[in-house]
TIGU-530524 format. One record per residue (C-alpha): residue number from 0; residue in three letters; y, z, x. Coordinates in steps of 0.001 Angstrom, whole numbers. Layout:
<recs>
<rec><n>NUM</n><res>ALA</res><yy>Y</yy><zz>Z</zz><xx>X</xx></rec>
...
</recs>
This chain:
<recs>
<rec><n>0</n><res>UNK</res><yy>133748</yy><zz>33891</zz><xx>9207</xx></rec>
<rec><n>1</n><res>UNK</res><yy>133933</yy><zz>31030</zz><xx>11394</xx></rec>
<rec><n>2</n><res>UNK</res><yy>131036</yy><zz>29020</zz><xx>9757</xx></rec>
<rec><n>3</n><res>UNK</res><yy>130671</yy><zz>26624</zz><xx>12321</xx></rec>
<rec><n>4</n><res>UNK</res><yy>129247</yy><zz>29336</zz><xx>14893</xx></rec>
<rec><n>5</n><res>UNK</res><yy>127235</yy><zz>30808</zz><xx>12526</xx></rec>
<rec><n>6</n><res>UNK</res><yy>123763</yy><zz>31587</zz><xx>11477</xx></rec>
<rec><n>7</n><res>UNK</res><yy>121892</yy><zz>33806</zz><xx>8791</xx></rec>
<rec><n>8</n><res>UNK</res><yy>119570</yy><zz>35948</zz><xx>9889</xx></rec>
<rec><n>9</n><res>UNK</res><yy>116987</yy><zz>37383</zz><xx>6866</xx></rec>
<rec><n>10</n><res>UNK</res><yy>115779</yy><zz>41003</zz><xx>8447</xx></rec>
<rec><n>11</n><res>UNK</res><yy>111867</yy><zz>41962</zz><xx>7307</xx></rec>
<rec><n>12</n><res>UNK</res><yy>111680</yy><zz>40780</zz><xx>3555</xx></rec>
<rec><n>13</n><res>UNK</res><yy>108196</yy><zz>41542</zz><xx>4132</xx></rec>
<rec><n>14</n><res>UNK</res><yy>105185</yy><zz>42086</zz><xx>1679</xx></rec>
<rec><n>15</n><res>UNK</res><yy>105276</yy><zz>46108</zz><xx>2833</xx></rec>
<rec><n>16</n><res>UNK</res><yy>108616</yy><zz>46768</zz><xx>2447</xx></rec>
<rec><n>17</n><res>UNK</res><yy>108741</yy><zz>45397</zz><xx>-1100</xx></rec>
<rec><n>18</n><res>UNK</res><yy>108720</yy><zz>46952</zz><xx>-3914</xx></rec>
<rec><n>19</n><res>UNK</res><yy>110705</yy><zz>48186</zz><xx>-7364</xx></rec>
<rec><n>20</n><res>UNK</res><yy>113976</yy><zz>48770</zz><xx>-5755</xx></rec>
<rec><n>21</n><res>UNK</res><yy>114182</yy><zz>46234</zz><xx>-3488</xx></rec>
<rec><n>22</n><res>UNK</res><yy>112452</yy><zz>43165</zz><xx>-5028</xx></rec>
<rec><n>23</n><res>UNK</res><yy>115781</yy><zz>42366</zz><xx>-6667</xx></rec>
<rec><n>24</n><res>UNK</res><yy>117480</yy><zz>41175</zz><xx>-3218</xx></rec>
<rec><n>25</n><res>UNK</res><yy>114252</yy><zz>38547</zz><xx>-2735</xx></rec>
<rec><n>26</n><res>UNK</res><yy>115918</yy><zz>35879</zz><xx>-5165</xx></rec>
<rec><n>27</n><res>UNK</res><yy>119384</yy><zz>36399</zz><xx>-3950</xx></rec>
<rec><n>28</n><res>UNK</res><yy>118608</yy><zz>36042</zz><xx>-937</xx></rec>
<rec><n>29</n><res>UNK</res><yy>116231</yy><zz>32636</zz><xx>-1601</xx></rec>
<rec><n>30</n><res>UNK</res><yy>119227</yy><zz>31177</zz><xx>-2967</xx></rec>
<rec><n>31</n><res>UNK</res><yy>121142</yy><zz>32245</zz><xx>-27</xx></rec>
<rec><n>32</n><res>UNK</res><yy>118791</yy><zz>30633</zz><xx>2314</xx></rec>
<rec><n>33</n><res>UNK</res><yy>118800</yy><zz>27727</zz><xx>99</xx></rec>
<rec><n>34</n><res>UNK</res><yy>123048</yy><zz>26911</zz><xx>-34</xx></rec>
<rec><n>35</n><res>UNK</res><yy>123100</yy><zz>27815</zz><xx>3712</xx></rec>
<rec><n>36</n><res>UNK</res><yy>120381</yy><zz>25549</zz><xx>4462</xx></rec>
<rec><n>37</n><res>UNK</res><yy>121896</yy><zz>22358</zz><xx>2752</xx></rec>
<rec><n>38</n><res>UNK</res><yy>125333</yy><zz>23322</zz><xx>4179</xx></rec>
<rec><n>39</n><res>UNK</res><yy>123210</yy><zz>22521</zz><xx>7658</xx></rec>
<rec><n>40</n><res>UNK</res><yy>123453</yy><zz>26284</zz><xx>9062</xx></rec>
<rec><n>41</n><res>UNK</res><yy>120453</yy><zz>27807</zz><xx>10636</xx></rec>
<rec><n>42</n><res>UNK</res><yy>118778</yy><zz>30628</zz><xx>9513</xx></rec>
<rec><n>43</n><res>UNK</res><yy>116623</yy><zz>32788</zz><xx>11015</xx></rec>
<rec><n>44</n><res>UNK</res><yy>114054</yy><zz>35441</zz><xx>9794</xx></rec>
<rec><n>45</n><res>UNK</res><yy>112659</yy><zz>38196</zz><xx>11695</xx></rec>
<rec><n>46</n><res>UNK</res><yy>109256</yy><zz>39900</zz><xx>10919</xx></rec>
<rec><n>47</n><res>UNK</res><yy>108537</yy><zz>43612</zz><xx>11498</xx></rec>
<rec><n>48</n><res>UNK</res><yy>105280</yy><zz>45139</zz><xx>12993</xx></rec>
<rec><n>49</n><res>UNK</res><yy>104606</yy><zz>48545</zz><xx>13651</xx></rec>
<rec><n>50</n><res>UNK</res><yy>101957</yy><zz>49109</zz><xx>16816</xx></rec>
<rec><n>51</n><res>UNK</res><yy>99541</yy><zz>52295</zz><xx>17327</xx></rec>
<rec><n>52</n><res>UNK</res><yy>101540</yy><zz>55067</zz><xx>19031</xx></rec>
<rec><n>53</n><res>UNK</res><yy>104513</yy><zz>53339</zz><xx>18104</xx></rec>
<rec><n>54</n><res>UNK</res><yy>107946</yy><zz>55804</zz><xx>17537</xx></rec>
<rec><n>55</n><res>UNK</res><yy>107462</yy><zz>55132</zz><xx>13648</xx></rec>
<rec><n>56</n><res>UNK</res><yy>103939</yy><zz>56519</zz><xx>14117</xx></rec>
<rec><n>57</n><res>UNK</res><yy>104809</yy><zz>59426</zz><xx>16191</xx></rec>
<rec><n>58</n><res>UNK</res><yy>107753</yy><zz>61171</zz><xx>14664</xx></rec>
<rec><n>59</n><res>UNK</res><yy>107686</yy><zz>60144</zz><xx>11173</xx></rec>
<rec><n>60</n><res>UNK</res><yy>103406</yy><zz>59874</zz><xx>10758</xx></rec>
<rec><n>61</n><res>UNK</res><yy>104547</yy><zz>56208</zz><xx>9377</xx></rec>
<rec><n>62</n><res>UNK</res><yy>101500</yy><zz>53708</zz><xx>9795</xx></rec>
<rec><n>63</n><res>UNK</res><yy>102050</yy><zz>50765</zz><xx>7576</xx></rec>
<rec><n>64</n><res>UNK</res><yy>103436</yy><zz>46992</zz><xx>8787</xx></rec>
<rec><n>65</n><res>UNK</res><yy>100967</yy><zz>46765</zz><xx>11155</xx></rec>
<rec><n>66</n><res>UNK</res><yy>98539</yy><zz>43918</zz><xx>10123</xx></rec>
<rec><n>67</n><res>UNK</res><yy>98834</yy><zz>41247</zz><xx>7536</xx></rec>
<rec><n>68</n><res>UNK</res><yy>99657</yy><zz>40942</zz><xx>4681</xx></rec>
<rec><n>69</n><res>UNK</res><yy>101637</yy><zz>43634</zz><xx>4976</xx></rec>
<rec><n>70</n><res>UNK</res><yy>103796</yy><zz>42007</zz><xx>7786</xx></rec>
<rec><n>71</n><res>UNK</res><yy>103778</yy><zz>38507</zz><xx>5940</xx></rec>
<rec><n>72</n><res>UNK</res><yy>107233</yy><zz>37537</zz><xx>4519</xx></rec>
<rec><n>73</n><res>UNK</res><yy>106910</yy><zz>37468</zz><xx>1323</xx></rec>
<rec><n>74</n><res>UNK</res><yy>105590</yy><zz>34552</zz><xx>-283</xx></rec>
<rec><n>75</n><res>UNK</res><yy>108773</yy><zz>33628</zz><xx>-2371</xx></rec>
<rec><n>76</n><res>UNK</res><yy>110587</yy><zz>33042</zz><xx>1270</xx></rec>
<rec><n>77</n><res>UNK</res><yy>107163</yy><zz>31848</zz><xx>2638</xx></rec>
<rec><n>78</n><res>UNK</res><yy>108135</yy><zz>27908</zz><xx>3025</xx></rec>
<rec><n>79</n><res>UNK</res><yy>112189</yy><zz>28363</zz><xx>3789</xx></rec>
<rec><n>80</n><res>UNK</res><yy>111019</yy><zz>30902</zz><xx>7252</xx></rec>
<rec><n>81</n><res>UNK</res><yy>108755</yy><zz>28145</zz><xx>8188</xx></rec>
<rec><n>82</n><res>UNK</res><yy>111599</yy><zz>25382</zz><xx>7509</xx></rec>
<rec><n>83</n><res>UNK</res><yy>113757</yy><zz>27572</zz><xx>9337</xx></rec>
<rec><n>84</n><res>UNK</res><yy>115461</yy><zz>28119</zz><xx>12962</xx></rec>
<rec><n>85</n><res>UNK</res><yy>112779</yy><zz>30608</zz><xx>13744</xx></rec>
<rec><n>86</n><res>UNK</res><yy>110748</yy><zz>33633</zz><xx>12666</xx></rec>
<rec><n>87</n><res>UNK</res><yy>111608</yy><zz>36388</zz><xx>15606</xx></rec>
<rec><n>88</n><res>UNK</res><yy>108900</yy><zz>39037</zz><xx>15534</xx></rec>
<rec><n>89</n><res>UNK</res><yy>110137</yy><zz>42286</zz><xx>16378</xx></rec>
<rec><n>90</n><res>UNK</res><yy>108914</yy><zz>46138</zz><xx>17240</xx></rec>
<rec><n>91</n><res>UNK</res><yy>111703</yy><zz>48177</zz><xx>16227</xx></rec>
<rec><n>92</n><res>UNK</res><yy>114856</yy><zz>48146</zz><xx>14030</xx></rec>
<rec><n>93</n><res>UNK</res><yy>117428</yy><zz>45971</zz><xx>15452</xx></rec>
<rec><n>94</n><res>UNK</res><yy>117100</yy><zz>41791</zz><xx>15851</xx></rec>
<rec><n>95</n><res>UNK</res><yy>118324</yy><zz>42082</zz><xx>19293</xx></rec>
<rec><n>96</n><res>UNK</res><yy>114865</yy><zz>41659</zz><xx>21292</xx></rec>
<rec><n>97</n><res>UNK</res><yy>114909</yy><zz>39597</zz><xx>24922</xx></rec>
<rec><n>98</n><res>UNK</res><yy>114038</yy><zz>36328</zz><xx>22487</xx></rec>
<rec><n>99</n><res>UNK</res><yy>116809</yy><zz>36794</zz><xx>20020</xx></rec>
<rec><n>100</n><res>UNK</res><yy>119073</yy><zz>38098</zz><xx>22608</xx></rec>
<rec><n>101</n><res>UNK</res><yy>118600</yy><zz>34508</zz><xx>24383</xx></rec>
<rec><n>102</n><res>UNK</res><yy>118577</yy><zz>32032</zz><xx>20983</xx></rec>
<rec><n>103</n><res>UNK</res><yy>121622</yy><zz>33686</zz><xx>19872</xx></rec>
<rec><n>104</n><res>UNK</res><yy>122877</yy><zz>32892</zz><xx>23582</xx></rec>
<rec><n>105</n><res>UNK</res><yy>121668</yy><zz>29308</zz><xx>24301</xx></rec>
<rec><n>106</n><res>UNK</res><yy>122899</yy><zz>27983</zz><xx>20143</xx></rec>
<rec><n>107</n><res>UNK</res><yy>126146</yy><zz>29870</zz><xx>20554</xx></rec>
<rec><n>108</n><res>UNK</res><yy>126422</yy><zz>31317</zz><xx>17764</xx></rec>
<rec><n>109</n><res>UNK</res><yy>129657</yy><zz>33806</zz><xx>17454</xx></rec>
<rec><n>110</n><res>UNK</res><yy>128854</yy><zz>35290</zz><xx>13494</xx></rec>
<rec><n>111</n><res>UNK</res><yy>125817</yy><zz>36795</zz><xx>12348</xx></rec>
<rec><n>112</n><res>UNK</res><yy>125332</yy><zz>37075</zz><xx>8610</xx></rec>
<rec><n>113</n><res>UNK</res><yy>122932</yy><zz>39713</zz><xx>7516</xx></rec>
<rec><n>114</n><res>UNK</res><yy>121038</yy><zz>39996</zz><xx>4707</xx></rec>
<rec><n>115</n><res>UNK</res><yy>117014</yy><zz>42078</zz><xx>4145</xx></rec>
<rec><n>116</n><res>UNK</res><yy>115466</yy><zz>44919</zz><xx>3790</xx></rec>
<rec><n>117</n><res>UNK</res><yy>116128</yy><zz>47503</zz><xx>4509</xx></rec>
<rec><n>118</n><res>UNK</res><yy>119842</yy><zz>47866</zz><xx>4343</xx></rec>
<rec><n>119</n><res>UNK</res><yy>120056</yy><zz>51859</zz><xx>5704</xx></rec>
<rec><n>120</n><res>UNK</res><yy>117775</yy><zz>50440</zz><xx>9240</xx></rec>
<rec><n>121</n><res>UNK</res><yy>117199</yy><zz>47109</zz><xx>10315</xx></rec>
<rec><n>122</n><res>UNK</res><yy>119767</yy><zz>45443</zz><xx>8130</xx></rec>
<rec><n>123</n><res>UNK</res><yy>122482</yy><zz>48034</zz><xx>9601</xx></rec>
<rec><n>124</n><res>UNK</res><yy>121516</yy><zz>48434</zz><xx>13325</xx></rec>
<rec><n>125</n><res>UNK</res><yy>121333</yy><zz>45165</zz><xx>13937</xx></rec>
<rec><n>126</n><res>UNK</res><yy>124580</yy><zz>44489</zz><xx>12507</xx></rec>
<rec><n>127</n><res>UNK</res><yy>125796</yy><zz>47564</zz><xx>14630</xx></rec>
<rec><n>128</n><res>UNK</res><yy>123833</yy><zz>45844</zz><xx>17676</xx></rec>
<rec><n>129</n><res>UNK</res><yy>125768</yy><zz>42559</zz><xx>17094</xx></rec>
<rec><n>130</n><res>UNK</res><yy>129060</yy><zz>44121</zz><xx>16794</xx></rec>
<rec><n>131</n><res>UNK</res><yy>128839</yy><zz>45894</zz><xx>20224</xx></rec>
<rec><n>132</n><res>UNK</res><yy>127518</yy><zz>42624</zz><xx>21993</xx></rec>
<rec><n>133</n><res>UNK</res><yy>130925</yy><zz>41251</zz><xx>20877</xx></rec>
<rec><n>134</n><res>UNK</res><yy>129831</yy><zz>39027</zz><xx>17347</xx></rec>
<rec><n>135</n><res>UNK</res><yy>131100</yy><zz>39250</zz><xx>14683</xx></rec>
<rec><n>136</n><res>UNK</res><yy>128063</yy><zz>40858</zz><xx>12213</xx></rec>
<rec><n>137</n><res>UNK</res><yy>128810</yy><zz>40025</zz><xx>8766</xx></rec>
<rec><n>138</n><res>UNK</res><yy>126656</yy><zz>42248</zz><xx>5888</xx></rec>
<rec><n>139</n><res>UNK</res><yy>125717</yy><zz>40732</zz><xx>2737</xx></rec>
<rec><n>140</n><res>UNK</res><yy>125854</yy><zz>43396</zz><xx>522</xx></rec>
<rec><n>141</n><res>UNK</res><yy>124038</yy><zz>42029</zz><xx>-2534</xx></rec>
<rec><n>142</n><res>UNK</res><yy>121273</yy><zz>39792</zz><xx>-602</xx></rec>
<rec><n>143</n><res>UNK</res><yy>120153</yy><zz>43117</zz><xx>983</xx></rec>
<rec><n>144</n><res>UNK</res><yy>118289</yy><zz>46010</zz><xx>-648</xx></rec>
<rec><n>145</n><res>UNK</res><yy>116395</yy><zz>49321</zz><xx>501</xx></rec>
<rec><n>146</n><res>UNK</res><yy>113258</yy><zz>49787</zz><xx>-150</xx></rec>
<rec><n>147</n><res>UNK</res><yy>113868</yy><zz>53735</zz><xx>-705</xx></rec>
<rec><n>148</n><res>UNK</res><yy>115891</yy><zz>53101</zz><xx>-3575</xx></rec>
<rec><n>149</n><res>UNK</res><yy>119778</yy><zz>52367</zz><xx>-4649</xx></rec>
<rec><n>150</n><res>UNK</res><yy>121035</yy><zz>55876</zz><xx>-3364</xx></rec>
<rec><n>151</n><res>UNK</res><yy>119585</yy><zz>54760</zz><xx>45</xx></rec>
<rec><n>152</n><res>UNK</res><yy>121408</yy><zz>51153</zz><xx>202</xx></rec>
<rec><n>153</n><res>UNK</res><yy>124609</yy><zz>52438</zz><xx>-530</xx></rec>
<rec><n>154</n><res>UNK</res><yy>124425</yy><zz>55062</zz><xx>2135</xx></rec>
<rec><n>155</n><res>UNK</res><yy>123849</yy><zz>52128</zz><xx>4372</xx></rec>
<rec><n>156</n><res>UNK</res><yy>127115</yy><zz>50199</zz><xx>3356</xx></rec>
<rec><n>157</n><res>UNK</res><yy>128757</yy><zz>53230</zz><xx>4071</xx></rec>
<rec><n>158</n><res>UNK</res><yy>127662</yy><zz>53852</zz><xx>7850</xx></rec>
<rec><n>159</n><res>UNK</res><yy>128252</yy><zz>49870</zz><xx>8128</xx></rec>
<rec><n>160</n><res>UNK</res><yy>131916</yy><zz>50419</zz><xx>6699</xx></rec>
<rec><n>161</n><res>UNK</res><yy>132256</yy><zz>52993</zz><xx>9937</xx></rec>
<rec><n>162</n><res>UNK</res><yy>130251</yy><zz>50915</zz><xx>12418</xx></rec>
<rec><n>163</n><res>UNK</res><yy>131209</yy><zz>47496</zz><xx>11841</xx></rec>
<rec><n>164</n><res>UNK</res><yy>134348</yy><zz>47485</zz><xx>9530</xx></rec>
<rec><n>165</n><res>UNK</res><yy>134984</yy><zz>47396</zz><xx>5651</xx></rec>
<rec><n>166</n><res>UNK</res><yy>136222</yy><zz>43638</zz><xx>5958</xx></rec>
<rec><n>167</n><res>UNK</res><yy>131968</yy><zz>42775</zz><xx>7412</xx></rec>
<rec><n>168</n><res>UNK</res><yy>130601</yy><zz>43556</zz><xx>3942</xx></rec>
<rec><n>169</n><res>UNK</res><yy>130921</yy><zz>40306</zz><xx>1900</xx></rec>
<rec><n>170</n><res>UNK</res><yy>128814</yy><zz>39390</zz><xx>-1356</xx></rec>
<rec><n>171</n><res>UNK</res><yy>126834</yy><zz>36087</zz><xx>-1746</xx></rec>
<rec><n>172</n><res>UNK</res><yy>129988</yy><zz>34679</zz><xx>-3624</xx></rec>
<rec><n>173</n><res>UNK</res><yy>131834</yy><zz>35013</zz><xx>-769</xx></rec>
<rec><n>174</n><res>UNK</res><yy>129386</yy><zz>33198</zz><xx>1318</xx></rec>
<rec><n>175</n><res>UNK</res><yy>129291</yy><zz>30427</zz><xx>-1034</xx></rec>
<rec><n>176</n><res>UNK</res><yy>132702</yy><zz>30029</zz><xx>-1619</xx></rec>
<rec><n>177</n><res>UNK</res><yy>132966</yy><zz>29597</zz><xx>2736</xx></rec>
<rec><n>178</n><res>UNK</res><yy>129805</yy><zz>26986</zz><xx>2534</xx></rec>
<rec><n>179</n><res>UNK</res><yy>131195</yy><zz>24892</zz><xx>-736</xx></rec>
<rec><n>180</n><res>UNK</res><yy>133370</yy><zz>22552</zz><xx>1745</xx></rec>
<rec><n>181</n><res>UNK</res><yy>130346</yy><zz>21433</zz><xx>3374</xx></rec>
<rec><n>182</n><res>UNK</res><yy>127529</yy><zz>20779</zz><xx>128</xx></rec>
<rec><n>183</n><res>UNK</res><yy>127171</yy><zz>17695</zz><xx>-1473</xx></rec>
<rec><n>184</n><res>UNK</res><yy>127677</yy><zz>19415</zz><xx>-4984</xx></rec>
<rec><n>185</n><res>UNK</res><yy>130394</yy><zz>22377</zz><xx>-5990</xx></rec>
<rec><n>186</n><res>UNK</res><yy>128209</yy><zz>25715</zz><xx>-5648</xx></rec>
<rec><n>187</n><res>UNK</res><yy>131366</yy><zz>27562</zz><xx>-7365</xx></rec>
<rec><n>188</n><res>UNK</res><yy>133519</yy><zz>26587</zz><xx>-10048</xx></rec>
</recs>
């Protein structure tokens, strides 16, 4: 991972797509934010919202992330999305809209590291979506969760092991161990 072109992107830890199996990722992922943060990497977060009509709506009768608080982040990640790079709203699964498209563009950034909800869907296509635009999409595996249970999240990891490689699919640890260098204090002993 070349850290120095990189940024974390957190993908929809919302309020409605939290809940017994994938509340467990929220404090990894907090601690995540907070190690890449002081190593002086941006982060970004990106908030779902499902529309009237929408595809979600129509072919799977799905009509829930469309007002607050459902679409809030949760509150335990409140204050680091509004420290951070940005909060990219989106209207589908993938982080690639026209806005994200052109940040990722103008900052340069070469390695997107992925971590959210849900794991199987946004988490995974737009990891997919970054590997065909030529990054290099990077898949934390234990500061992301799916919010249809274990069985779900591994099936993810799976399709990401076709789609994007076996070698994308780090843990936190090996994040850390890539940001140490730059932290005032050892994260890893």
């Amino acid at each position: 991972m070349d850290i120095d072109r990189a940024a974390l992107i957190v993908i929809d830890v919302q309020n409605g797509f939290t809940n017994h199996h994938s509340r467990h990722a929220i404090p990894v992922i907090s601690d995540l934010v907070v190690h890449w943060s002081a190593a002086g990497r941006p982060v970004v977060f990106t908030r779902y919202h499902n529309y009237p009509d929408s595809p979600f709506e129509r072919f799977f009768d799905w009509t829930r992330l469309q007002n607050s608080p459902e679409t809030d982040i949760v509150p335990a990640l409140a204050e680091h999305a509004a420290a951070s790079h940005g909060v990219l709203d989106k209207f589908g699964y993938s982080l690639f809209t026209d806005e994200a498209t052109e940040l990722i563009r103008e900052a340069g950034w070469t390695d997107l590291v992925f971590c959210g909800i849900a794991t199987e869907s946004c988490v995974l296509k737009s990891a997919a979506d970054a590997f065909e635009r030529g990054h290099a999409p990077w898949i934390v595996t234990d500061a992301s969760a799916s919010d249809a249970g274990p069985a779900v999240h591994d099936a993810g990891l799976l399709v990401a092991r076709r789609l994007i490689g076996r070698r994308q699919l780090i843990t936190t640890d090996d994040v850390l161990r890539q940001l140490a260098p730059r932290l005032q204090e050892p994260v890893l002993e």
